[in-house]
C-alpha positions as CSV (number, residue, x, y, z in Angstrom):
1,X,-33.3,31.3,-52.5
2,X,-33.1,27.5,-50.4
3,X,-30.2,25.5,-53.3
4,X,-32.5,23.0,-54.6
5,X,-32.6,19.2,-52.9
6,X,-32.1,16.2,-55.2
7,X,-33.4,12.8,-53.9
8,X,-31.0,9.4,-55.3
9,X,-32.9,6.7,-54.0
10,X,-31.6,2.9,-54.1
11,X,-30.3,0.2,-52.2
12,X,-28.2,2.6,-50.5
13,X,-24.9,1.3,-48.6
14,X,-23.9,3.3,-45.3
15,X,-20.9,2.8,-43.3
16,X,-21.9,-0.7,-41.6
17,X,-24.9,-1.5,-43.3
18,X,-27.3,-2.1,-46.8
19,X,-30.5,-0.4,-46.6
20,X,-32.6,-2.0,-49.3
21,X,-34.6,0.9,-49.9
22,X,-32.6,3.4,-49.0
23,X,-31.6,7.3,-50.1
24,X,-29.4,10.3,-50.1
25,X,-30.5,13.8,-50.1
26,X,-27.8,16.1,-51.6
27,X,-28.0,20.1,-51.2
28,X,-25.5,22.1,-53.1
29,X,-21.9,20.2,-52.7
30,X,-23.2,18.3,-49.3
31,X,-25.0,15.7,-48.7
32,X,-28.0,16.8,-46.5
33,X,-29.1,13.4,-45.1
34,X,-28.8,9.4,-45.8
35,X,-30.3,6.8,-44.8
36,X,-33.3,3.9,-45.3
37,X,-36.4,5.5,-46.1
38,X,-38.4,4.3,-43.5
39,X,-35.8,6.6,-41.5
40,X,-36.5,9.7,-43.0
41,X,-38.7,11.0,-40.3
42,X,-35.8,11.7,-38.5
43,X,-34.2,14.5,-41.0
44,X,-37.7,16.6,-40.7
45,X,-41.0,16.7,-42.5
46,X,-39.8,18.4,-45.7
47,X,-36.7,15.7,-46.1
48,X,-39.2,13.1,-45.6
49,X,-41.6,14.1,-48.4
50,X,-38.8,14.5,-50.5
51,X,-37.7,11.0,-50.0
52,X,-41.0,9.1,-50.0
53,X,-41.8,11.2,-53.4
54,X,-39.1,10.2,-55.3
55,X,-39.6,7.0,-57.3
56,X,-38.0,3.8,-55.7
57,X,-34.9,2.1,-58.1
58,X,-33.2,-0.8,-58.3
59,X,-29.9,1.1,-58.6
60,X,-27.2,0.3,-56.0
61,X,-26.0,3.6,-54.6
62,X,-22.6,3.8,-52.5
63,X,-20.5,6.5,-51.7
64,X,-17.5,8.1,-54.3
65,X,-14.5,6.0,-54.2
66,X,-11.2,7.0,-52.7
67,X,-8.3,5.7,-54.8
68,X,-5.0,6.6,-53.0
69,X,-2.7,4.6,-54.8
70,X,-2.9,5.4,-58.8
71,X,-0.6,6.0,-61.5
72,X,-2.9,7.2,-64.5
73,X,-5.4,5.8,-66.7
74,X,-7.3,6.8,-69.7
75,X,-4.3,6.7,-71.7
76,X,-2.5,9.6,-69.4
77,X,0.2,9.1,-66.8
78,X,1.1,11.1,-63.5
79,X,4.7,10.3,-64.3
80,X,4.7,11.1,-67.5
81,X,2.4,14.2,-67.8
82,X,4.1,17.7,-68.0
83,X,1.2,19.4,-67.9
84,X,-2.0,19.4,-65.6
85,X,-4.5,18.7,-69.0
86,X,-2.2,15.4,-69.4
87,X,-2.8,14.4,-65.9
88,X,-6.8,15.3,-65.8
89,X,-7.4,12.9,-68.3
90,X,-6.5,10.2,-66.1
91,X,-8.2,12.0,-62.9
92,X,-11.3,12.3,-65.1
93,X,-11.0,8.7,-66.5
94,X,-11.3,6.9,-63.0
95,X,-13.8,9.9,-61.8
96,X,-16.3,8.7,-64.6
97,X,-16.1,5.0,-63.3
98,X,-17.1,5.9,-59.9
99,X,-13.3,7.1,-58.2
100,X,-14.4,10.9,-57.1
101,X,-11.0,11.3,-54.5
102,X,-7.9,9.9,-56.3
103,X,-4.3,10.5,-55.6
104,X,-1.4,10.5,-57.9
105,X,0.7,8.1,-57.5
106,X,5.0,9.1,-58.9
107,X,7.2,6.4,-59.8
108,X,10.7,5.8,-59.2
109,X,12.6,8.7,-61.3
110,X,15.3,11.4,-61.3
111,X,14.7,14.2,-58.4
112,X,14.4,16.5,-61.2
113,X,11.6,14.6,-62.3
114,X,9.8,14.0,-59.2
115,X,10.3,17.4,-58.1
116,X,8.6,18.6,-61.2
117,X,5.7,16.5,-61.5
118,X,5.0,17.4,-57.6
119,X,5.0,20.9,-58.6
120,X,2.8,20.0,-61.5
121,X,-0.3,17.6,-59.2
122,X,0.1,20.0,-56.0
123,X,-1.5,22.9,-58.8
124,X,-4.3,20.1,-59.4
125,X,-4.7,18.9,-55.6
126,X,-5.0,23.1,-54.6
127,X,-7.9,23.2,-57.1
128,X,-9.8,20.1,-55.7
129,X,-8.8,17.8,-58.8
130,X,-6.5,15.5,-57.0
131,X,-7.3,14.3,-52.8
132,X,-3.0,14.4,-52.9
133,X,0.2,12.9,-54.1
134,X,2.1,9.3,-53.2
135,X,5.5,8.7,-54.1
136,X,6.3,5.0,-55.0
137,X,9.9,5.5,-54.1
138,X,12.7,6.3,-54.9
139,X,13.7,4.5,-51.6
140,X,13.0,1.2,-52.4
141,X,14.9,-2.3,-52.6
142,X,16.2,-3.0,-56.4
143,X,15.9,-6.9,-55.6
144,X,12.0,-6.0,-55.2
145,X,11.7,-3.1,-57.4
146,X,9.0,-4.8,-59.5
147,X,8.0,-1.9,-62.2
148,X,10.7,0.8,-60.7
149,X,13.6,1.7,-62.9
150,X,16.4,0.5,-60.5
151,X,18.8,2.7,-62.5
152,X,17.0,5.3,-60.3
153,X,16.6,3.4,-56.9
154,X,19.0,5.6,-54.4
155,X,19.3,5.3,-50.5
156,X,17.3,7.4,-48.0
157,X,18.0,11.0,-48.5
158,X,16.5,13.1,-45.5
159,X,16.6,15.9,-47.8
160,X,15.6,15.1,-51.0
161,X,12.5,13.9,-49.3
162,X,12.3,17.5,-47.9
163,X,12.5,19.1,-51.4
164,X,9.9,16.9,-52.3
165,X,7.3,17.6,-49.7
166,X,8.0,21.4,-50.5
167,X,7.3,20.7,-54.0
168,X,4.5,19.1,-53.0
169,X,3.0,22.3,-51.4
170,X,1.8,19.8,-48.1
171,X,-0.4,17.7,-50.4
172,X,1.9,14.7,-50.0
173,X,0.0,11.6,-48.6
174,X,2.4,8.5,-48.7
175,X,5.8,8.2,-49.8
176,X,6.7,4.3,-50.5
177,X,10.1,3.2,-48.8
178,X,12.3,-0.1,-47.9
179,X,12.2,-0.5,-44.5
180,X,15.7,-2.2,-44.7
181,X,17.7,0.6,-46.6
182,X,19.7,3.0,-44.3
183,X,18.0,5.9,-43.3
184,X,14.4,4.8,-43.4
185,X,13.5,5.1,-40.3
186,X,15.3,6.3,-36.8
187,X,16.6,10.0,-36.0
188,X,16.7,12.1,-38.9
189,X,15.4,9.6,-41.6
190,X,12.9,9.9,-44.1
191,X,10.8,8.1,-42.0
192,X,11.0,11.2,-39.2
193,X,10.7,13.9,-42.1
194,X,8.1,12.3,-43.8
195,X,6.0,12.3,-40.6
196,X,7.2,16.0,-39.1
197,X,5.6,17.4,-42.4
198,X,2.7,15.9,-42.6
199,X,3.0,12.3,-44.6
200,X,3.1,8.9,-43.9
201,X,5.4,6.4,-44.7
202,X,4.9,3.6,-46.4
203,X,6.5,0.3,-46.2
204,X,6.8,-1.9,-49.1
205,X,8.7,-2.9,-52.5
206,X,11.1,-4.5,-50.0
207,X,13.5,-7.5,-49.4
208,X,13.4,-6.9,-45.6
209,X,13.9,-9.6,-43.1
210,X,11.2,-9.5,-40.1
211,X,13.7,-7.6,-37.8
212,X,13.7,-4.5,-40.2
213,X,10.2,-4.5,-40.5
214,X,8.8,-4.6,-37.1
215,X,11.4,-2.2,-36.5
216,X,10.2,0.2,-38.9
217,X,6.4,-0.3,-37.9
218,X,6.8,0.6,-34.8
219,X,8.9,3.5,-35.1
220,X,6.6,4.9,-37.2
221,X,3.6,4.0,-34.8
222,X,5.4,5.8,-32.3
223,X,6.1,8.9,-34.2
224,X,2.4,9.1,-35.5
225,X,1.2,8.8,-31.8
226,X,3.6,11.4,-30.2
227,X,2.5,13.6,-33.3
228,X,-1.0,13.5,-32.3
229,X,-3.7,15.8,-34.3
230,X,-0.8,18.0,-35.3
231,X,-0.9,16.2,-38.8
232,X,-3.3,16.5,-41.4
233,X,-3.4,12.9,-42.3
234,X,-4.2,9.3,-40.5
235,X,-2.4,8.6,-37.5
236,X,-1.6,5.0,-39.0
237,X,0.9,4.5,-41.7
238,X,0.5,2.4,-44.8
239,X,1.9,-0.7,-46.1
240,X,2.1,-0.3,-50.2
241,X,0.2,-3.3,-52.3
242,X,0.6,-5.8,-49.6
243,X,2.6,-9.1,-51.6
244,X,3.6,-7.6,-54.4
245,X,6.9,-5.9,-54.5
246,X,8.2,-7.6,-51.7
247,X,10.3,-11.1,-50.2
248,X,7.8,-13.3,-50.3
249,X,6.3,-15.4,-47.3
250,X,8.1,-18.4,-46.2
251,X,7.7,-20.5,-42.9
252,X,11.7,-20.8,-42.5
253,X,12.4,-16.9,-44.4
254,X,9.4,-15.2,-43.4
255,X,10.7,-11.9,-45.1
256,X,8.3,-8.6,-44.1
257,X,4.5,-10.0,-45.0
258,X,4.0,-11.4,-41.8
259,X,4.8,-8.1,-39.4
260,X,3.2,-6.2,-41.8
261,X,-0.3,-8.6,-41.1
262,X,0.4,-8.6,-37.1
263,X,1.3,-4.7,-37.3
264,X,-2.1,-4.1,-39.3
265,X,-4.5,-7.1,-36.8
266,X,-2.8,-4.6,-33.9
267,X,-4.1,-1.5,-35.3
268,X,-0.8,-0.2,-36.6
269,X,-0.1,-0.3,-40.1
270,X,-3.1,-0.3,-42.8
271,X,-2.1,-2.3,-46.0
272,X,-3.3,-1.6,-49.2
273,X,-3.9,-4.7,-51.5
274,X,-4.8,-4.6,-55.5
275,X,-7.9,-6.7,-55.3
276,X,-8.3,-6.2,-59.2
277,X,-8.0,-10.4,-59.6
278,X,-4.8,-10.0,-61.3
279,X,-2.4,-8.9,-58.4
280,X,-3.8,-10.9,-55.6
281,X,-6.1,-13.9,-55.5
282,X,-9.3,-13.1,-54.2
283,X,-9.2,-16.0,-51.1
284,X,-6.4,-13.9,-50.4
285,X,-8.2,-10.8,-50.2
286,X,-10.9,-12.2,-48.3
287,X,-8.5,-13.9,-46.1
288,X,-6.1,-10.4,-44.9
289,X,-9.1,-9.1,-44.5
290,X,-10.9,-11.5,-42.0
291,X,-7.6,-11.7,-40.2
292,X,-6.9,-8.2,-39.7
293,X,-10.8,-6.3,-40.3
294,X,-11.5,-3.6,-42.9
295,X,-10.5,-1.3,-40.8
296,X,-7.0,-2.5,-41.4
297,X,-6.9,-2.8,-44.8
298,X,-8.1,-0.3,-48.2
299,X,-8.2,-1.2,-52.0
300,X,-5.9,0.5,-54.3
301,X,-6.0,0.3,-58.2
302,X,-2.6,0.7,-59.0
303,X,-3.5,1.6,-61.9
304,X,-1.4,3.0,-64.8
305,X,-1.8,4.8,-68.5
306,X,-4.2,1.7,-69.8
307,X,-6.8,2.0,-67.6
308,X,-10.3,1.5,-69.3
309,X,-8.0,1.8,-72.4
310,X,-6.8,-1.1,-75.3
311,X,-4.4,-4.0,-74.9
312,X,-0.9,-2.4,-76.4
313,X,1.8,-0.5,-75.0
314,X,1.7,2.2,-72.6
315,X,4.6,4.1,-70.8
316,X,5.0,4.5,-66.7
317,X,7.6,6.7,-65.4
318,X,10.8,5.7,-67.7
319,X,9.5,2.4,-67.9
320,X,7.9,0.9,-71.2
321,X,5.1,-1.5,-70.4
322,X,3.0,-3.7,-72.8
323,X,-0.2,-4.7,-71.9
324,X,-1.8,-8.1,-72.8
325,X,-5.5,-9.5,-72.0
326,X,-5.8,-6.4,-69.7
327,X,-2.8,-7.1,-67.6
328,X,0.1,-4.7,-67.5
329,X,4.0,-5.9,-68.1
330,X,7.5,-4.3,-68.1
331,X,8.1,-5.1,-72.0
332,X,11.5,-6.0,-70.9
333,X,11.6,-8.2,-68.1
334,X,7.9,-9.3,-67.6
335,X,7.3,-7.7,-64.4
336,X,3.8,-6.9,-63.7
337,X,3.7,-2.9,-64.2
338,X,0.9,-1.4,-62.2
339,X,-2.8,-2.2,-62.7
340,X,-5.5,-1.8,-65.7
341,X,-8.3,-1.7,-63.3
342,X,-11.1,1.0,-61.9
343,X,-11.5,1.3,-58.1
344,X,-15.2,-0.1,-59.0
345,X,-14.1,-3.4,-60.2
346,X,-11.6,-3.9,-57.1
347,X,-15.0,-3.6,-55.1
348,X,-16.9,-6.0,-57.5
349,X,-13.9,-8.2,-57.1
350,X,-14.1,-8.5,-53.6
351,X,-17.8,-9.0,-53.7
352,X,-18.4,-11.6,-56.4
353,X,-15.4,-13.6,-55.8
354,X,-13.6,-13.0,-52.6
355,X,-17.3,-13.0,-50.9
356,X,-16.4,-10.3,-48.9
357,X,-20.1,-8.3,-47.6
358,X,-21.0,-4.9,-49.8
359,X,-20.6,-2.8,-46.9
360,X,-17.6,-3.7,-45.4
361,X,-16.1,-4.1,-49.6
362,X,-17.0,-0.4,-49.9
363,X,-15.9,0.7,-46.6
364,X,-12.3,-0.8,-47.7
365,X,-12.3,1.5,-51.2
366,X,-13.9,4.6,-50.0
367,X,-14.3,5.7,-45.8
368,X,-10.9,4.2,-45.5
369,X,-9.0,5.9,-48.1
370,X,-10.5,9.1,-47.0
371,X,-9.1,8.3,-43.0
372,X,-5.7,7.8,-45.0
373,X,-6.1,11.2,-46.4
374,X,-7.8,12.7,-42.6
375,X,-10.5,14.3,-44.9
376,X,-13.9,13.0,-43.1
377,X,-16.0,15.0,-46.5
378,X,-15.3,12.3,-48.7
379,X,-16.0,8.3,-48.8
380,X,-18.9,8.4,-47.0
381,X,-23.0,8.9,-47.3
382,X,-23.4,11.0,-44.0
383,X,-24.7,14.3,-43.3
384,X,-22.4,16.9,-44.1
385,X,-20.1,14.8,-46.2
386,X,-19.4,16.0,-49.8
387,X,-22.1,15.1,-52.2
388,X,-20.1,12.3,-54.1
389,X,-21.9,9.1,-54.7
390,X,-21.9,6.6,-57.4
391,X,-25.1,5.1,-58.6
392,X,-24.5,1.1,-59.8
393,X,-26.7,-1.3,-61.8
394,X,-27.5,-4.9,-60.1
395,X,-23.5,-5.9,-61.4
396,X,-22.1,-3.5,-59.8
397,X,-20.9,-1.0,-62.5
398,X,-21.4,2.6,-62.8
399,X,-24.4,4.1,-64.1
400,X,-24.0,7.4,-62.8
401,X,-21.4,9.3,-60.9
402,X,-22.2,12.4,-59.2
403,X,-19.6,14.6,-57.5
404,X,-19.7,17.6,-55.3
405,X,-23.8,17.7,-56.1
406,X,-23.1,17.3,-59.9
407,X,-23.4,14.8,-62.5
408,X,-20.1,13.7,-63.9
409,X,-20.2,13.7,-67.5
């Protein structure tokens, strides 16, 4: 018996383009066709009846988000849960609000630690729950450690990051490092190792000068190239939350911002920015993005135990963070401490205030992260692609959420 075809029909946004009356026909876990409805010729006679039948809405439909920089949300923690229910409760918290791919995102802790929660979101990634795992440090720079416990912060170590892949059961995706700290990049740094089995490196939380920076860009470029389609992810590496957690930009002490911009405008690097209103202004935003195109640059959340949860005070990692009018804080120390956002209000973010176009806003939190993760079935309303969409009212906010051909409850 033919697995029955569902019709969503909306102002449907495609990889370059809005159609105003648009559609997505999802079979089983796939998405069988999408496109405007006056285009539904093309899929055959029975697709098209199915289309024009189904009632036209006012809904906004987009693709499921990809979110590949997140610490928890919904109260839970990746680097604090010990067990995988603990973690699903912040996977299932963002997948409600439209985030259908999402990676866990570890924060700077003891290897023991680490190497335990890896063990722990490899189990979920192997069953589909989670797209993968980042590792925000523990390479980074203590002067820019932001929300990392710098009691923690240790130098390159080739082999730890070894142990950690294996932990990670090759469901690592990115592994935030200083580009400045010995042993980042070069012959038999983490840099190498990271890349050799199958992750990307990612520059940030960094007091580099521009030397170190460039330096590390292009090593990396040139280690992604020579690795060719060997590796299962992109063959660009990331830059983490671009601004934030690192030297600042200055005309005389330019610091790492401006290499990572020029790396990223020359196809390099792709930075990740926190376009939740909090993090980054959005003329910022806007203004990365129109210098170095959406295909440089994806939305990240951030986001830590308080997502879609109450002002008051949440734990990340060993850290203890309070959080105040919805924006997160080391209690001691008054760092900002990870983000309080969905992926779904970085893209309304970016539309309402940073006046960036729909398409090119959801391209940035959904096709891109899934070239990060080199899994073309997700982020995307194309033939073939996993049936994950997320149907929005006029404001931009989820209504419904349907993943792998099912509504998410």
């Amino acid at each position: 018996m033919e697995t029955k075809r569902i019709v969503v029909r909306g102002r449907t946004v495609l990889d370059d383009s809005v159609a105003e009356d648009g559609a997505v026909v999802l079979r089983g876990d796939r998405i069988l066709w999408a496109g405007a409805v006056a285009d539904a010729g093309s899929a055959g006679e029975d697709v098209a009846r199915a289309v024009r039948s189904a009632p036209p809405s006012r809904r906004t439909v987009i693709p499921g988000l990809v979110d590949v920089h997140c610490h928890g949300g919904g109260g839970a923690s990746f680097p604090n849960a010990e067990t995988a229910e603990e973690a699903m409760t912040a996977v299932l918290e963002h997948r409600r609000h439209g985030t259908t791919s999402l990676v866990g995102s570890c924060v700077t802790a003891a290897p023991e630690i680490l190497l335990a929660r890896a063990q722990m979101m490899a189990g979920l990634a192997r069953r589909g729950e989670l797209a993968g795992i980042h590792f925000e440090g523990p390479f980074v720079s203590r002067e820019r450690c932001g929300a990392q416990d710098p009691a923690f912060i240790v130098d390159p170590d080739a082999g730890l990051t070894r142990a950690l892949l294996d932990a990670a059961g090759g469901h690592a995706v990115t592994m935030t490092l200083a580009p400045e700290k010995p042993g980042a990049f070069g012959p038999g740094s983490v840099a190498e190792v990271l890349i050799e089995g199958g992750a990307l490196p990612s520059w940030g939380h960094t007091d580099s000068a521009p030397g170190a920076a460039r330096a590390a860009l292009e090593y990396s470029r040139e280690k992604l190239e020579a690795r060719g389609e060997a590796g299962r992810r992109s063959a660009r590496a990331t830059v983490t939350h671009l601004f934030n957690g690192m030297r600042p930009l200055h005309h005389r002490d330019p610091g790492p911002i401006a290499e990572f911009v020029s790396d990223a405008a020359r196809g390099g690097a792709i930075v990740e920015m926190i376009c939740d209103g909090v993090h980054l202004a959005p003329s910022l935003v806007r203004d990365v993005y129109e210098t170095v195109g959406r295909d440089s640059c994806v939305f990240v959340t951030d986001a830590m135990a308080a997502a879609g949860m109450a002002d008051g005070r949440y734990q990340l990692g060993p850290q203890a963070v309070t959080v105040t009018d919805g924006v997160a804080r080391l209690s001691e120390g008054g760092s900002i401490a990870g983000g309080t956002a969905h992926l779904l209000d970085c893209v309304r973010v970016a539309v309402q205030q940073a006046g960036i176009p729909l398409a090119d806003a959801v391209h940035m939190a959904s096709a891109q992260g899934a070239d990060i993760l080199g899994d073309p079935r997700v982020g995307r309303l194309a033939a073939g692609a996993f049936a994950d969409l997320v149907e929005t009212d006029g404001d931009l906010r989820a209504v419904r959420v349907w993943r792998r051909g099912e509504p998410v409850g």
